[in-house]
TORNU-523276 format. One line per field, with one value per residue (C-alpha): x, y, z; chain; residue number from 0. Coordinates in nm, 3 decimals. Layout:
N
u <- [X/...]
v <- [Y/...]
w <- [Z/...]
c <- [A/...]
k <- [NUM/...]
***
This chain:
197
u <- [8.261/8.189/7.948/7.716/7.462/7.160/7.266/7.424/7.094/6.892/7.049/7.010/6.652/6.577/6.827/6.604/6.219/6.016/6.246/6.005/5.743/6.024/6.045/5.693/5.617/5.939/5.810/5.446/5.607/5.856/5.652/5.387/5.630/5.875/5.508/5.395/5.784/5.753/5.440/5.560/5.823/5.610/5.375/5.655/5.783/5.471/5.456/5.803/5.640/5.354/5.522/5.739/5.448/5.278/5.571/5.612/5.259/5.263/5.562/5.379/5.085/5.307/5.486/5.140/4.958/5.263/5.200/4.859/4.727/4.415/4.124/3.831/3.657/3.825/4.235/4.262/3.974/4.201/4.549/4.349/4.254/4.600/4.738/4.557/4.642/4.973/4.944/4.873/4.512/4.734/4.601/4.249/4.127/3.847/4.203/4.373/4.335/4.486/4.509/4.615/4.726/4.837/5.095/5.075/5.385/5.699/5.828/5.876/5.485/5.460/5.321/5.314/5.012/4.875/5.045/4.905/4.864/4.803/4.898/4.551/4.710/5.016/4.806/4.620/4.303/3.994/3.799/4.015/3.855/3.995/4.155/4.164/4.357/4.461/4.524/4.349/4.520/4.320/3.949/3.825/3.766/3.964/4.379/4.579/4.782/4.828/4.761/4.448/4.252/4.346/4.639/4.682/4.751/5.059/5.407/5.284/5.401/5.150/5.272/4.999/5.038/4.926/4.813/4.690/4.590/4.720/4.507/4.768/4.696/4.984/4.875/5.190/5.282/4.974/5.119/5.435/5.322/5.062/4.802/4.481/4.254/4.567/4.592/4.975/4.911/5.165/5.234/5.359/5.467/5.582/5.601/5.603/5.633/5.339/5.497/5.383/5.051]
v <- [5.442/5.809/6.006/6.130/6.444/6.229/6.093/6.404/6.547/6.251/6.220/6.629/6.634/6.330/6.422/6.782/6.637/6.720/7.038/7.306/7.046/6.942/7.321/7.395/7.096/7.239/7.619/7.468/7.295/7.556/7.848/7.835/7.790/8.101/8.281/8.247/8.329/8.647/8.765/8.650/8.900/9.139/9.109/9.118/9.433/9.602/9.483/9.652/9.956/9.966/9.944/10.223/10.436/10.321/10.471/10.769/10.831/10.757/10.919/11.241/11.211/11.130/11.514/11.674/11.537/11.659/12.031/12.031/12.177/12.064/12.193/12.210/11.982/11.659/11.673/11.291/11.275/11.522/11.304/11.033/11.201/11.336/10.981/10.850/11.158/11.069/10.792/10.984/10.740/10.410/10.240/10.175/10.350/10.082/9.859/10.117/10.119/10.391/10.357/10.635/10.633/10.895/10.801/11.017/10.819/10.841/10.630/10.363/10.309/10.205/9.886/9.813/9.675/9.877/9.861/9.568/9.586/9.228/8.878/8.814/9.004/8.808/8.465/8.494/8.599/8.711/8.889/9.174/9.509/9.807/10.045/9.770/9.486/9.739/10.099/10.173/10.442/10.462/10.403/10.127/9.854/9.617/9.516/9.632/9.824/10.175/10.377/10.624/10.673/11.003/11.248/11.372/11.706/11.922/11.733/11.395/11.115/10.940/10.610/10.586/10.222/10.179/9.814/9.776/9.446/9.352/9.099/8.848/8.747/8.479/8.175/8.070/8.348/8.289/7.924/8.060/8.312/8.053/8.272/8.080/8.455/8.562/8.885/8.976/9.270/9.577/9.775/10.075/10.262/10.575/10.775/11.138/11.356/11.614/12.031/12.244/12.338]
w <- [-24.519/-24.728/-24.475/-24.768/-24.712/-24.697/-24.412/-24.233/-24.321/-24.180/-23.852/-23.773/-23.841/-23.643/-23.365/-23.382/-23.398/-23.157/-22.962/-22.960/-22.791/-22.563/-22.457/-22.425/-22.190/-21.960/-21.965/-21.862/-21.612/-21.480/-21.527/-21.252/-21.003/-21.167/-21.180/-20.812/-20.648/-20.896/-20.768/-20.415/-20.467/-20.565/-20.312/-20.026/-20.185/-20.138/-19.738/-19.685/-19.915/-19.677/-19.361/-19.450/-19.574/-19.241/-18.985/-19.160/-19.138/-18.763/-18.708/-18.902/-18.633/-18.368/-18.423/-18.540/-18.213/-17.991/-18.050/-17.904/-18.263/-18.395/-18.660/-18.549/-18.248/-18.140/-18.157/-18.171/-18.423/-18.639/-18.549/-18.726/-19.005/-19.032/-18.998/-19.334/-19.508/-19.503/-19.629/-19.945/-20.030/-20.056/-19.746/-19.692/-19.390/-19.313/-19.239/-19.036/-18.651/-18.437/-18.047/-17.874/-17.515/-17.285/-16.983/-16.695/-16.463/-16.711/-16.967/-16.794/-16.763/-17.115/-17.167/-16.837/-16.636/-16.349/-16.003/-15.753/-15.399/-15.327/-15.355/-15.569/-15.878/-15.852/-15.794/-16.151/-15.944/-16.229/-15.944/-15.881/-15.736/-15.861/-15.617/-15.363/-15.486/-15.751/-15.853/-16.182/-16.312/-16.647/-16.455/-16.707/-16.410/-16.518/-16.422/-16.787/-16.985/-16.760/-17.064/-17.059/-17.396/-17.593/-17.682/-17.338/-17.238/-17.233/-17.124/-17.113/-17.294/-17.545/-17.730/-18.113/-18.211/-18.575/-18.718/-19.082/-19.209/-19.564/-19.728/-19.888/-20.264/-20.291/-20.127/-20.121/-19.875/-19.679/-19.562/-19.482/-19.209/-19.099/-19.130/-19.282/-19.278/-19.553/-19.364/-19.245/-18.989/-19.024/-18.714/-18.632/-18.297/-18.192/-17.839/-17.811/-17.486/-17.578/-17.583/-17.258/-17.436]
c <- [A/A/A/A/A/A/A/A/A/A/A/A/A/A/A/A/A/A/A/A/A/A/A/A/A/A/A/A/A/A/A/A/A/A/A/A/A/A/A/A/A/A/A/A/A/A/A/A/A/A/A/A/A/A/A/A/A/A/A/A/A/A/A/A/A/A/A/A/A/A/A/A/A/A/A/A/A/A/A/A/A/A/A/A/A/A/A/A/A/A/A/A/A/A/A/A/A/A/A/A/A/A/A/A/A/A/A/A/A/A/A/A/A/A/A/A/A/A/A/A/A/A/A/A/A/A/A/A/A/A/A/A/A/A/A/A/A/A/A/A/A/A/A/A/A/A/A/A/A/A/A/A/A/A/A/A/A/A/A/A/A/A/A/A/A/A/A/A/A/A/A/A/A/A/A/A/A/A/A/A/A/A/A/A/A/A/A/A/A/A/A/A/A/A/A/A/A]
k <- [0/1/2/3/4/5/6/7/8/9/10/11/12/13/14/15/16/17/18/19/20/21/22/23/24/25/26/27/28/29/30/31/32/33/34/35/36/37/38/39/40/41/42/43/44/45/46/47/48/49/50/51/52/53/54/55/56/57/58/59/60/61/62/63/64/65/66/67/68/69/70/71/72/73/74/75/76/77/78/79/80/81/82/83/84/85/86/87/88/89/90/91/92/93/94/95/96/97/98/99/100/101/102/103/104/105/106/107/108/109/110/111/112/113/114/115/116/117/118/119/120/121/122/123/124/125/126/127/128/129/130/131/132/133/134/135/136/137/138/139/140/141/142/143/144/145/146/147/148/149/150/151/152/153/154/155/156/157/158/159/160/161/162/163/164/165/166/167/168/169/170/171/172/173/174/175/176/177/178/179/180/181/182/183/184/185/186/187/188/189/190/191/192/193/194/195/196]
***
């Protein structure tokens, strides 16, 4: 049988109807998914951008609140101020919180809770007594961290811990860290042994 050309024309069209439907109904179907990883991406890019931004600011502080300097009234007041500053206006300051503690017994101190003189601390009891069962080296009342509030004075060693909460916009991303508020908190540490000021 002679293949004539209104055949050959018959079958492409037919074997073509209906393509550029085909395509659509694949993109609406493909493109959410490509849409939310893309903006997942995104988003992740800009965590890793603001923990970056967020140690170098701390790091800044850390080496500004070291020398003792400060303008005018309250040095940690002006460490803070510092802190967002460098920054450079891309993290909102109402999200940023700065504590500042001051170790007077060595490096070695940080982190750790204060020393306990009896079994009661090491039994879980709640009712501890300070300087009895005790020694409360930063005078708050309570058994914790042996850090004292502030920059400290010359040659002592003050750890700034930095957190900033990024509110999440990919609720994809929000189910992956488990975190149903869709915040992902950024920290940031450093420790500095303050100049003889």
């Amino acid at each position: 049988m002679v293949n004539t050309g209104a055949q050959h024309s018959k079958k492409t069209r037919s074997s073509g109807f209906g393509q550029e439907g085909t395509v659509a109904l694949e993109f609406a179907l493909v493109a959410p998914v490509l849409f939310l990883l893309l903006i997942g991406f995104l988003e992740m890019g800009l965590i890793f951008f603001t923990q970056t931004v967020l140690e170098n600011a701390t790091t800044h502080a850390g080496r500004l609140g070291k020398t003792g300097y400060s303008v005018g009234g309250n040095r940690e007041t002006w460490i803070r101020n510092e802190l967002w500053r460098s920054t450079g206006g891309y993290l909102d300051p109402s999200q940023i919180n700065v504590t500042i503690l001051t170790y007077t017994r060595g490096w070695n101190a940080i982190g750790q809770l204060e020393p306990c003189w009896t079994a009661a601390c090491t039994n879980g009891a709640s009712n501890l007594i300070a300087n009895i069962d005790y020694e409360d080296i930063n005078n708050n009342n309570v058994r914790d961290d042996q850090g004292i509030q502030g920059a400290g004075t010359g040659t002592q060693i003050v750890h700034y811990e930095v957190t900033y909460s990024w509110p999440i916009i990919t609720p994809m991303l929000c189910s992956i860290i488990g975190n149903p508020a869709c915040n992902f908190d950024i920290k940031s540490t450093t420790t500095v042994r303050n100049e003889g000021f």
